[in-house]
N, C-alpha and C positions, 0 to 999 in steps of 0.2 A: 504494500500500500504506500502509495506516493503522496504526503501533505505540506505545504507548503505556503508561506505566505510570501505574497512580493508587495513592493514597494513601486511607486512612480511617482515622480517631480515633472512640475510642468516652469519652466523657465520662463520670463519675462527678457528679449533681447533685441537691443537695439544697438549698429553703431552706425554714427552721422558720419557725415563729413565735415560739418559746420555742428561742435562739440555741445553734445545734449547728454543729459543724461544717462549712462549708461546701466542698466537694471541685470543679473545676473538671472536672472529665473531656472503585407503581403496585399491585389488591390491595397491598399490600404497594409496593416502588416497586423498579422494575430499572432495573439501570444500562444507559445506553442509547450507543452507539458515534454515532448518529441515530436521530430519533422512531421505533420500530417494530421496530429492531434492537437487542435487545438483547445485552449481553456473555454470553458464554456457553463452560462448556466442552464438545469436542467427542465426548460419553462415545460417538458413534454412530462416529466418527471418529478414530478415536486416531490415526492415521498424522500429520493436521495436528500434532501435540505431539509434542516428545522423550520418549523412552522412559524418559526418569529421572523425568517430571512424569506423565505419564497411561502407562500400563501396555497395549499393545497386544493383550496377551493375555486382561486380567481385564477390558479397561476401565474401570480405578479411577484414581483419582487416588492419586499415592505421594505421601508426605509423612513427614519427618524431626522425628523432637523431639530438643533436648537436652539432653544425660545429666544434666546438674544441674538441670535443672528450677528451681524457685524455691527451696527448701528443704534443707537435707541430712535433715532430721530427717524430712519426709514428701514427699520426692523420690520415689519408686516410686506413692505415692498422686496426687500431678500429674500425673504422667506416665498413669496410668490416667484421671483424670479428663478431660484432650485430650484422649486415645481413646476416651474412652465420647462425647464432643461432635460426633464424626467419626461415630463408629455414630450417635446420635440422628438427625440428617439425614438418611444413606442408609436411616433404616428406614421413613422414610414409604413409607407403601401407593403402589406404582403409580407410583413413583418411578424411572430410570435413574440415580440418583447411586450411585456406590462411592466406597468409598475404601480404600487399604491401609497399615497401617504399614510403613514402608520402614526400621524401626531407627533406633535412638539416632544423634544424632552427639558429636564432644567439643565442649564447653564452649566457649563464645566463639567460636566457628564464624561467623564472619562474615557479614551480610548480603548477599547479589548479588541484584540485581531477575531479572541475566538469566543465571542458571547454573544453567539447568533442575531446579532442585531444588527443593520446597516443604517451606517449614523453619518451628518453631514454638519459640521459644526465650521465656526471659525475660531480661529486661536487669537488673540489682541498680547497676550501677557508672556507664553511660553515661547523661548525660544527651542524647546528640543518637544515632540512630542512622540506618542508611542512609548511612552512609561522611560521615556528621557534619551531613547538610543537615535532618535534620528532629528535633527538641527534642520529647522525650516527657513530658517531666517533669506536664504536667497533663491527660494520657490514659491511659484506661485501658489501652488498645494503640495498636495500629497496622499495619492489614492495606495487602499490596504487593502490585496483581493489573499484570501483563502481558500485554496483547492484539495482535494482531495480525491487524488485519481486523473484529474482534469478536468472535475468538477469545482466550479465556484462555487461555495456554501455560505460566505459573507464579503462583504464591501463594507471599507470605510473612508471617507474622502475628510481630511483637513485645509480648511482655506486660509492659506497665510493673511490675517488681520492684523498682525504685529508690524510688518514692515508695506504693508499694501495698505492703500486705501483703496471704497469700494463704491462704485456707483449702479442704478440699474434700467435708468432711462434710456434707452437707446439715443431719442434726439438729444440728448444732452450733450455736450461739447466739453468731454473729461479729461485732457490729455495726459494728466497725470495721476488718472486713476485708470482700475479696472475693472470692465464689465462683467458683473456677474452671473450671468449666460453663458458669455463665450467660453471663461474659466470653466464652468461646469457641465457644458457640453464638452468638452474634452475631458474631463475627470468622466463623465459618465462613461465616456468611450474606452477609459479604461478598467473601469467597472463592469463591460459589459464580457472584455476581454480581449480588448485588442491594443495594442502597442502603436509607437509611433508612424505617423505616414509621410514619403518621402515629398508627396504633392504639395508646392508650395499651399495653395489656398485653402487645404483640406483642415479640418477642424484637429485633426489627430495630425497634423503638422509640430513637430517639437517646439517650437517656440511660439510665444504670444508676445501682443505689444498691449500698449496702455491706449487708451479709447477704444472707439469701437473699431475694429480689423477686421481679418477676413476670413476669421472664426467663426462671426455669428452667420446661424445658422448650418445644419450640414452640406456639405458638398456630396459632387457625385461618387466621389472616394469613400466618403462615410456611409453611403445611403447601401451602396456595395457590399462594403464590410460585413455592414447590420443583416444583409440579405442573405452573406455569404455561410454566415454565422446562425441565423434562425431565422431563417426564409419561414414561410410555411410550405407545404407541399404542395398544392392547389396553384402557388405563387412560381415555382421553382418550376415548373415546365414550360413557364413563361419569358425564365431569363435566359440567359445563355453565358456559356463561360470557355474559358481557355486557358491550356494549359501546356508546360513543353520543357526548354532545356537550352540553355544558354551556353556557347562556349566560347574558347578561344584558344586559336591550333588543336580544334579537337579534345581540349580537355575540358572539363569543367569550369565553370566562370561564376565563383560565390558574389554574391553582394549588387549587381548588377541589373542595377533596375529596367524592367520591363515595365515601360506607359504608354497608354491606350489613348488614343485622340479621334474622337467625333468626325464627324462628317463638316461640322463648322468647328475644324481644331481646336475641340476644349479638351482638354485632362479628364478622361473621364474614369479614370485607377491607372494606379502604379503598385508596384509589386516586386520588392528586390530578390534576388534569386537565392537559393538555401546554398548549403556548401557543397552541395551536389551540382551546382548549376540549374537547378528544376524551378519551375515557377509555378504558383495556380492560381487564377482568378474566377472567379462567380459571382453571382449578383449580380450580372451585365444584363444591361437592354440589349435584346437583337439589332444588328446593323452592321454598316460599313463602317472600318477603322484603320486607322494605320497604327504601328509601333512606331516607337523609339526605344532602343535600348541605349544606357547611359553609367557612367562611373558613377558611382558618389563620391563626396569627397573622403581624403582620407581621414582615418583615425585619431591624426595626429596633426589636422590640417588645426594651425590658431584662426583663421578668417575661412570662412563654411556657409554653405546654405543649408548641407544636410549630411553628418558624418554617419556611416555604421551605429557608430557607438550613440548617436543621438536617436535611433530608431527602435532599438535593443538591444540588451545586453546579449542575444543569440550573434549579433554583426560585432560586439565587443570581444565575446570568449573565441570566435572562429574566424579565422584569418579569412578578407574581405578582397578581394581584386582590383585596382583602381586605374592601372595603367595601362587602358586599350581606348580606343576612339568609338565614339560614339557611331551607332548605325541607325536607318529606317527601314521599316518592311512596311508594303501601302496593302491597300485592297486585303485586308484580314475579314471575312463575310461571318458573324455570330449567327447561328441561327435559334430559334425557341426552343427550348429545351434539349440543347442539343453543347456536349463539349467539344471545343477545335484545338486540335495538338498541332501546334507550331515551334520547330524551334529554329534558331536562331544562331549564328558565328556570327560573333565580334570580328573586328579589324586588328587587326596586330601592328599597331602604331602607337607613337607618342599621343597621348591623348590630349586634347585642345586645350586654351588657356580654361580656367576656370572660373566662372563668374560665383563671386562670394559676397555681392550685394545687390541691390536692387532699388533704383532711386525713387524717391517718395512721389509721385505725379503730382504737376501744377504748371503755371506757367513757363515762359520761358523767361521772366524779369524773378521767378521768385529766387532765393538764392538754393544753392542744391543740398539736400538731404539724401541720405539712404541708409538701408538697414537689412539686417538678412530677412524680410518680412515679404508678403505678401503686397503689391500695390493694389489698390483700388480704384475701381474706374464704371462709369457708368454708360447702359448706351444712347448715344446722343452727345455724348459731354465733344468739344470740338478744342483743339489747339490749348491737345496738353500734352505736357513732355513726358516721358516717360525712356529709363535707362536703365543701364546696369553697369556695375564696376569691377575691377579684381587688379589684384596687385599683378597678375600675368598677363595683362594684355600689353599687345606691343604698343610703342609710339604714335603710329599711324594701322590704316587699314581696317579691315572688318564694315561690314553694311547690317544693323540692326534692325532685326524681321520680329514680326507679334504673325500668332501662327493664328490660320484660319478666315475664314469669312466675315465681311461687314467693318474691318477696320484698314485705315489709310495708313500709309508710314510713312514721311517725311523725309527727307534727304539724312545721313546718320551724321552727328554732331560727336568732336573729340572733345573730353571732357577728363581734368585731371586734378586733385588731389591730396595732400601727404604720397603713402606710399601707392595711390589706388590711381589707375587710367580705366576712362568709362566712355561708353558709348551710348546716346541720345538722339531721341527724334520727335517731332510734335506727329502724334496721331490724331484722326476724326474716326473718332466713333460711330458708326450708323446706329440711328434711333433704334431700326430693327435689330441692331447685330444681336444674335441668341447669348446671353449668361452661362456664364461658366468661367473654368478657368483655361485662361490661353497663358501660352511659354512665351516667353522671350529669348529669343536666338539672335547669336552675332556669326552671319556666315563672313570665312576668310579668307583670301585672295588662293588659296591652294586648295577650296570647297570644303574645307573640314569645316566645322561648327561649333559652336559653346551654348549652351542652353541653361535656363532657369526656365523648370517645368513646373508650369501651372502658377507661376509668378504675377499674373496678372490675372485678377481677380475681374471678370465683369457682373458686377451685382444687378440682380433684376430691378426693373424698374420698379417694383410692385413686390413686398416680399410676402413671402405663405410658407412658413417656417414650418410648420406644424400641418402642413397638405391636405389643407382641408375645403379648397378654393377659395379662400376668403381674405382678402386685404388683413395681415397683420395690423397695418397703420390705423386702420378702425378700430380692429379689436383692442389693439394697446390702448388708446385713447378714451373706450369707453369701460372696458374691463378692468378689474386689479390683476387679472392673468387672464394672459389675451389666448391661451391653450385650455382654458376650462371648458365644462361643457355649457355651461349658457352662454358663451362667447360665440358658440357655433352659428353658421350661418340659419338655422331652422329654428334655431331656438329662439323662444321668444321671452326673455326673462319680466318686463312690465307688462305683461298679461295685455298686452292692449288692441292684441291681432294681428299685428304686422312682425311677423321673424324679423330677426336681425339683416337678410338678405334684402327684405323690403324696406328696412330702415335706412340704410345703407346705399340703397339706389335712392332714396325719396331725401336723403340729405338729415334723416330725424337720429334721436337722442334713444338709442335701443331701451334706456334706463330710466326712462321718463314716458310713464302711458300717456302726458299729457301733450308729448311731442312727437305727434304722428301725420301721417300723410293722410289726410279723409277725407273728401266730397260732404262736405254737412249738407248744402241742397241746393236742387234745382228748380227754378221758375221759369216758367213760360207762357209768355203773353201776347196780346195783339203788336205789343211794341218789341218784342224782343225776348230773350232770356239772361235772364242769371243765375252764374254756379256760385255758390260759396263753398271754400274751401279753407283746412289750414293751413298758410305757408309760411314759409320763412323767409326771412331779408337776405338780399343777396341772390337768391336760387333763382333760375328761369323757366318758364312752366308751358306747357303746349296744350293746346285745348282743341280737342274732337269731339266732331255734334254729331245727331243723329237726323233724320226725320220726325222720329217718335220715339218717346220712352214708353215700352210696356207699361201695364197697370203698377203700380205697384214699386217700381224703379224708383 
């Protein structure tokens, strides 16, 4: 019998150019007990878990917050925004994940890895927690999973409060604080059992920043994972996956990531290779793809977007391969329900310079930032720069490409630094370009390439975090958690008639019977007619007649 608890830190990491503070803080990559098994909880099985940890009856996962949260002043607001991070995960489509709130506990309620309870607290006072063995002071958290067999039996997630502060408004403008969402849908993800992801934009990307980034919400790396992990059955004849074997001169190629790009080149998983060279993805939509296979950086690299050892400790204890050239394979066909075994030979070359930052989008007058993080960009946004840096890029040369459909690229601009040379260009975003995440490539005058994959974030115009079709930006604004269930579009919580979905198109206050869209009445007479109705200021209204109203109308 195999029992085991592990540990995860999630890092806060930023370095500029222009000196700010610097914060230390498979698809996707599962935590594996051995190659093929991965950790997992037993939502099919709850008999395997205590009844305080997985719930027999609902098969959810219970889980405890508490009561003081980080704040007194917006302690009831944290406490919904954990909750809404727990709803975002079980809402993916096709998914068995649950979870349930299990109630508040009091304060300073102590850590046990093993007293079947999963607790989500924040720490303000302790710098060591876990009964004093592990030092939080330069993590964001710190999640506690317990296995036994490769079965998860408990989770425990700590938020560093001691050296963070915490906000949870998304419109809010925090730069130096952290969103308490983004944080905790990454702790959840490793709660659920999966480890770091190499995809810049993915929520299980190793590092976070301060405000909002390009965390919140999951990406199609996480949506992946979560499917690959506990699809349900009825779901999984629907996906499709791929799987194969990486080499170079025929031998095995560890560490070497395999990413999957859309038909409008988004990142849609990435998946490094085991020490066998093997890969496997699942939880894929059907379609046309290309590959890229790609180094990570080294182990020991000091400036990084994404090393072995930041992904797991599996890329830390097992020598990792870094020095071959990147390659593409196009035209990869997923079909439903169906695995595609492709593999793959690297190139047996010096491998390309390495891009180990990524400048922050704005104008071309702002002064330059960058950081190992995800940029963000919108579609529609026009004549904004965007770049990438690394201490190995040569003096001159290289033309800087954003992969995929709907975006313009600019003439490429040299850009330099202390020890960093970058390359830059103003792009125009088309209104329509599709969301997701697109890579930033610098091709070089001898066709090799340098990439940051899935470095450019394009966030939807409209977000629906929780896939329920519904404008999050409603729900936020009118609910204290915009993932409950009377937040849903059907639901009608002031009893007044009209769902949320009708309040919503009509401009009204879902939480107010008295603010609704209504016809109070119609008159008709030799002179004319009038409708009374209730409107609001600002709104514009269009009015359809009939010939005759029925009796009764």
């Amino acid at each position: 019998m195999s029992k085991s608890t592990r540990a995860y830190a999630w890092f806060v990491f930023l370095a500029l150019l222009l000196l700010l503070r610097p914060m230390p803080v498979l698809a996707y990559v599962l935590d594996q007990t051995t190659p093929g098994n991965p950790l997992r909880w037993p939502f099919d099985q709850p008999n395997l878990v205590h009844t305080n940890s997985l719930n027999p009856s609902t098969h959810a996962i219970r889980y405890h917050i508490a009561s003081d949260a980080w704040s007194a002043a917006h302690r009831s607001e944290e406490i919904e925004s954990v909750r809404a991070s727990f709803d975002q995960w079980q809402a993916i489509p096709g998914v068995a994940i649950r979870f349930e709130f299990a109630g508040l506990v009091p304060p300073e309620t102590p850590l046990h890895t093993s007293d079947h309870t999963n607790l989500v607290y924040w720490t303000r006072e302790d710098k060591f927690v876990n009964g004093g063995r592990d030092d939080i002071r330069f993590s964001l958290a710190l999640t506690y999973l317990s296995s036994t067999n490769g079965v998860i039996h408990e989770a425990d997630i700590v938020l560093n409060g001691r050296t963070y502060s915490w906000f949870t408004n998304p419109l809010e403008t925090s730069p130096n604080r952290i969103f308490v969402e983004s944080t905790m849908l990454h702790e959840i993800g490793h709660l659920l059992g999966l480890d770091h992801s190499p995809a810049g934009g993915a929520t299980m990307f190793p590092n976070g920043g301060d405000g909002i980034d390009a965390y919140l919400g999951l990406s199609s790396d996480d949506i992946a994972a979560a499917r690959a992990l506990y699809g349900r059955e009825t779901d999984r004849t629907r996906r499709s996956s791929l799987h194969g074997r990486v080499t170079l001169r025929g031998e095995p190629l560890p560490g070497a990531v395999v990413a999957l790009e859309d038909i409008h080149g988004n990142l849609v998983a990435a998946n490094p290779t085991r020490i066998d060279g093997t890969f496997e993805m699942a939880g894929l939509d059907p379609g046309t793809y290309q590959a890229r296979i790609f180094p990570l950086d080294p182990n020991d690299a000091s400036q990084f977007l994404a090393r072995g050892r930041d992904l797991s400790t599996y890329f830390l204890t097992n020598a990792i391969q870094t020095q071959f050239a990147p390659v593409v394979r196009t035209n990869l066909q997923l079909l439903p329900g169906t695995t595609l075994g492709a593999d793959f030979e690297a190139i047996s070359s010096s491998p390309s310079p390495r891009i180990t930052s990524i400048r922050i989008p704005g104008s071309s007058q702002d002064p330059i930032f960058h950081s190992a993080l995800a940029a963000l960009a919108r579609p529609g946004q026009s004549n904004l720069v965007v770049g990438v840096f690394s201490p190995e890029f040569p003096v001159v040369g290289g033309v800087l490409r954003v992969t995929g459909t709907g975006i313009r690229v600019g003439p490429t601009q040299m850009d330099a630094g202390g020890n960093l040379r970058g390359r830059s260009a103003l792009i125009q975003i088309d209104p329509n370009a599709v969301p997701g995440m697109r890579s930033l490539l610098v091709e070089w005058p001898d066709g090799s390439w340098s990439a940051a994959h899935g470095f450019l974030d394009i966030q939807p115009a409209s977000r629906d975090d929780n896939f329920d079709g519904f404008p999050d930006e409603y729900q936020r604004l009118h609910f204290p958690r915009f993932t409950a269930p009377e937040a849903s579009p059907a639901a009608d919580p002031d009893g007044d008639g009209a769902d949320n979905a009708h309040e919503y198109a009509s401009g009204t206050d879902p939480q107010q019977a008295s603010s609704v869209f209504k016809i109070l009445s119609v008159e008709v007479n030799a002179g004319g007619g009038a409708v009374r109705f209730l409107s609001l200021p600002g709104k514009r209204y269009r009015l359809f007649t009939r010939d005759a109203f029925p009796q009764g109308e």
